[in-house]
N, C-alpha and C positions, 0 to 999 in steps of 0.2 A: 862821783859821790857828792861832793859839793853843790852841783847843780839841782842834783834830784832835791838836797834838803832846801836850798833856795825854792825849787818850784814848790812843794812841797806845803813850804811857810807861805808862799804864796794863795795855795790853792788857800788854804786853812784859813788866811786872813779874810782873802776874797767871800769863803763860805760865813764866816760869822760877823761880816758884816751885810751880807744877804739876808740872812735871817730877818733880821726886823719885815722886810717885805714881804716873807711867805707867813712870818705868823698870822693863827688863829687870830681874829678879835674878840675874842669868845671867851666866857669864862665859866666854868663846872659847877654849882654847889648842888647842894643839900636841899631837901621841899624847909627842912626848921629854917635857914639861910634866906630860902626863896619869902615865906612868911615873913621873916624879920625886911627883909626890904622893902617889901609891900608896903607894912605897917608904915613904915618910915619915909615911903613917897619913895623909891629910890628907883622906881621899877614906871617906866612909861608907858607899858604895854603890854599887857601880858597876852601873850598867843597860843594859845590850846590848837594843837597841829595834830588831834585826833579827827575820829570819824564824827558824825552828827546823831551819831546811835549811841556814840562812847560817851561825847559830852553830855548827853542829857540821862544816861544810865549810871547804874548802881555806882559808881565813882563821882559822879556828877561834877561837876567844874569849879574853877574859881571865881565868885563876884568879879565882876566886871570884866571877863575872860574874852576875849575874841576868838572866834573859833574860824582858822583857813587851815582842812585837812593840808595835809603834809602833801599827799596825790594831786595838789589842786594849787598846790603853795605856789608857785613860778609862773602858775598863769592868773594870778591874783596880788603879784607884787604893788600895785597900783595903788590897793587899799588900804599900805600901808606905810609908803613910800616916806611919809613926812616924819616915821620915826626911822630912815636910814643913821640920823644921824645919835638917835637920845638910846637909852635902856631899853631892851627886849627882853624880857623871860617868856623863854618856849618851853612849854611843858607839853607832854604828852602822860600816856598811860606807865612807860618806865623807863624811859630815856634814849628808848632808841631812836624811834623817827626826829625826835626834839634833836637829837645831831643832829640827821639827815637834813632838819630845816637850819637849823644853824651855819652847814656848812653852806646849802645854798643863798643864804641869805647874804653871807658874806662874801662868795661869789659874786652877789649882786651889789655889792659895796654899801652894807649892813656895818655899822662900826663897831659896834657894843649888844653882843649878845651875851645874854645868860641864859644858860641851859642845867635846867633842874635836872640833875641824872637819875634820881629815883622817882619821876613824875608822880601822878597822881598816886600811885598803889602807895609810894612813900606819906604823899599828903593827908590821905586816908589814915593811914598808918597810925600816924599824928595824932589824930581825930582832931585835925581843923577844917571849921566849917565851910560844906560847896554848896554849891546851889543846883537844883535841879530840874 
């Protein structure tokens, strides 16, 4: 019995100090969140990881938005490499592919994402202004 709670404590220490290594660098907000950084310069790059049909349709985008579909993201790392290291906010239509590219991004050693979870249908929502 001894042993087991040794290994045990063991195992438990070993896993939460692993942790730091597998976290996310990622972090969830709000499209109101996502606006208030923008205003504030806190955001290097905003990447709309919809379609080119979605970006320029009824939801329309954000000023100064870069758009690399989500489909397309990982053979277009290139274009945007020099923010691995600063702020990313990925938006999408409602938060699903903006994971999908978050998680890949950070697979590719992406340090600081932020990912709008209620993408554009939130920003809309809002009535804050996209461009179209």
């Amino acid at each position: 019995m001894r042993v087991t709670k040794r290994l045990l404590s063991f195992v438990f220490l070993a896993i939460l100090f692993a942790l730091p290594v597998f976290a996310q660098h990622s972090i969830v907000i709000d499209s109101k969140k996502a606006k208030q950084m923008i205003e504030n310069k806190e955001v290097d790059l905003v990447l709309d990881v919809r379609t080119s049909q979605e970006y320029s349709g009824p939801l329309g985008h954000i000023a100064g938005s870069k758009l690399i579909p989500v489909q397309v993201l990982d053979q277009n790392l290139d274009e945007i490499a020099e923010f691995k290291d600063k702020n990313v906010l990925l938006i999408c239509r409602s938060g699903n592919r903006s994971t999908m590219a978050s998680n890949l991004l950070t697979e590719n050693g992406f340090t600081k994402i932020i990912n709008v979870k209620d993408g554009m249908v939130g920003w809309k929502k809002n009535k804050f202004p996209v461009e179209k």
